[in-house]
C-alpha positions, 0 to 999 in steps of 0.5 A: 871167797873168790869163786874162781880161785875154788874152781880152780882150786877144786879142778886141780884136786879133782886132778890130782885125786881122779875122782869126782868131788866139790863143795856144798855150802850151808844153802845146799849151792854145789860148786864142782867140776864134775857132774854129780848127779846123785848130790843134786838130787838128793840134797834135801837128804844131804844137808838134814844128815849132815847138818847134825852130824860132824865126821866122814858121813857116806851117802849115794856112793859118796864120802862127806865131810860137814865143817861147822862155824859157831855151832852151825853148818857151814859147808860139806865137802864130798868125794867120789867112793865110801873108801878109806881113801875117799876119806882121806881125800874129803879130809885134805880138800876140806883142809885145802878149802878151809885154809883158803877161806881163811886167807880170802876173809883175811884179805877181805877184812884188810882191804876193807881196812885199807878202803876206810883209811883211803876214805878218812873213816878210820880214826887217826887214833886207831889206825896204829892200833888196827893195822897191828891186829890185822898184822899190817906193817904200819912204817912201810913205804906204801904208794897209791895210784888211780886207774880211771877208765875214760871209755864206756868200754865194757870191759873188767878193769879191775880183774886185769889189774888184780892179775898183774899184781896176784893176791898177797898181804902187802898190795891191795886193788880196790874198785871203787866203782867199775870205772876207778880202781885204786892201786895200793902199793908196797914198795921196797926200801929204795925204790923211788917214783920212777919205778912207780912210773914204770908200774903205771906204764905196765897197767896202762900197756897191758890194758890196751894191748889186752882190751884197747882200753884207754885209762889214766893213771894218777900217782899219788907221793909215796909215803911211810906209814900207813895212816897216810895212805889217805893223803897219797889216794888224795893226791892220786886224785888230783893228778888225775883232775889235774891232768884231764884239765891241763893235759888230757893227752897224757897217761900217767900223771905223777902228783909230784910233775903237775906243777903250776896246774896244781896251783890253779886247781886248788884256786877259787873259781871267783879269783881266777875269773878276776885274773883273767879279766885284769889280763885281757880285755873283754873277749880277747882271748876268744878271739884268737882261731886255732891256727893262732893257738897252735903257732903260740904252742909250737913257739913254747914249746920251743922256749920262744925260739922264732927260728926254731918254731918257723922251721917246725911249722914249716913257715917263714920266720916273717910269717911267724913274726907277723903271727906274734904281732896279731896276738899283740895286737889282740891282748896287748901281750907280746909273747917274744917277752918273757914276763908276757909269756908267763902271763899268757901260758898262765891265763891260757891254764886258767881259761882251761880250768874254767871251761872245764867246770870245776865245782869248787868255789 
């Protein structure tokens, strides 16, 4: 159980009731918000008397109450006075605690569960079988989406993300490990990946407005039963691989949008060092300075429109010509040529994804 959610729990009802009160569990650990000074030191006495003992005990001016689990302790709570009142009150906050525990072990089991499907450590065979004890909904539409933190910031990524989206039975947050958190979502019939954009842009805001933490968020296909959670999680990845490669200025990356950057990643390293040594000659391509890499940037991003870039980098348009020229001259691509662009972006996506060491082969 959460130890916050009982202090908070425990503090409203020591409110609520006016007097001193908490937990003891099975150690003999005291969690309250007030001071009771005569449990801590006599806890020894404590546990020995009620250990063996089930129903309201009184000790030192307080009202006890024992829970036992499979025959053994499990925790004590107590309330300040040995009145009929005090009773009554031991009787709600153990109720209160009780139900808490529950509902907390609950969720721990089901995300537990949600984590091994994530992982491929669930057979296909049980999934169904599973979720259905666990009182899961098997067909519902679900999405996964990854939180990276790409800083060294230390700050608890995963206690925002869980005050965003409060404990419930149909969204779950996992860390993974302190800097990748994984979103798992329910979503409502008709709601499609532009609200789940809308999602990531709230955790990504909320992020650095709170902390000034910089993350990624990856956003796996949206899928409708459970067992395929561990296909969006996948793609979740991916686009955050993906991203870092090709895109690295970029937020939010939707699996669905990566387009031909999926392609390249998913291709062997050894095939793509062969295209880009059919397409340029030797060193070619390194050869071109950063001004050059810009001006051929601009002038995509400006659908080979020469009048547009020219007015966008503030150049003469000869200026700009004389540019494409080089660039022609040094890899025998003229980029004002369609079918010369494409091969050049491409390559220029390949080079990228080579320099960023990717293990697979």
């Amino acid at each position: 159980m959460a130890s916050k959610y009982l202090n908070t729990l425990l503090y409203q009802l020591k409110d609520a009731f006016g007097r001193k009160l908490g937990m003891i569990d099975y150690t003999g650990y005291i969690t309250s918000p007030g001071n009771p000074v005569e449990i801590d030191s006599n806890i020894g006495l404590i546990l020995s008397g009620c250990e063996n003992k089930e129903g309201i005990s009184h000790y030192f001016g307080y009202t006890f109450r024992p829970v036992f689990a499979r025959g053994k302790l499990d925790f004590i709570t107590f309330v300040e006075g040995e009145d009929a009142t005090a009773a009554k009150f031991a009787e709600i906050l153990t109720i209160s605690i009780d139900n808490m525990r529950q509902f907390y072990d609950d969720k721990f089991d089901k995300t537990n569960f949600i984590k091994n499907i994530m992982m491929d450590n669930v057979l296909p065979g049980d999934v169904f079988v599973r979720s259905k004890e666990l009182h899961l909904a098997y067909d519902a539409l679900r999405v996964v989406l990854v939180v990276h933190k790409n800083d060294k910031k230390d700050f608890d990524v995963f206690d925002v993300i869980m005050g965003l989206f409060p404990e419930n039975s149909k969204d779950f947050v996992i860390d993974l490990d302190g800097s990748t958190i994984v979103l798992v979502r329910e979503l409502r019939e008709g709601m499609t990946l532009k609200d789940v954009e809308k999602i990531a842009k709230s955790i990504v805001d909320t992020l650095q407005s709170e902390a000034m933490v910089n993350v990624s968020v990856g956003i796996g296909t949206i899928v409708n039963n459970i067992r395929d959670i561990a296909k969006s999680f996948k793609e979740a990845n991916i686009a955050i691989e993906v991203g870092r490669v090709f895109d690295n200025d970029k937020k939010i990356i939707n699996y669905e949008n990566l387009g031909i950057g999926r392609l390249i990643y998913q291709l062997p390293t050894t095939l793509c060092e062969l295209f880009l040594s059919e397409v340029f000659k030797k060193d070619s391509i390194d050869s071109l300075d950063q001004e050059t890499l810009f001006t051929i940037q601009k002038f995509f991003e400006n659908n080979l429109n020469v009048s547009e870039t020219s007015r966008q980098l503030y150049v003469h348009r000869n200026t700009l010509v004389y540019r494409l020229d080089k660039v022609q001259k040094i890899t025998g691509l003229d980029l004002r040529i369609f079918d010369h662009a494409i091969v050049f972006k491409v390559a220029m996506m390949v080079r990228s994804y080579l320099i960023s060491n990717p293990t697979k082969i």
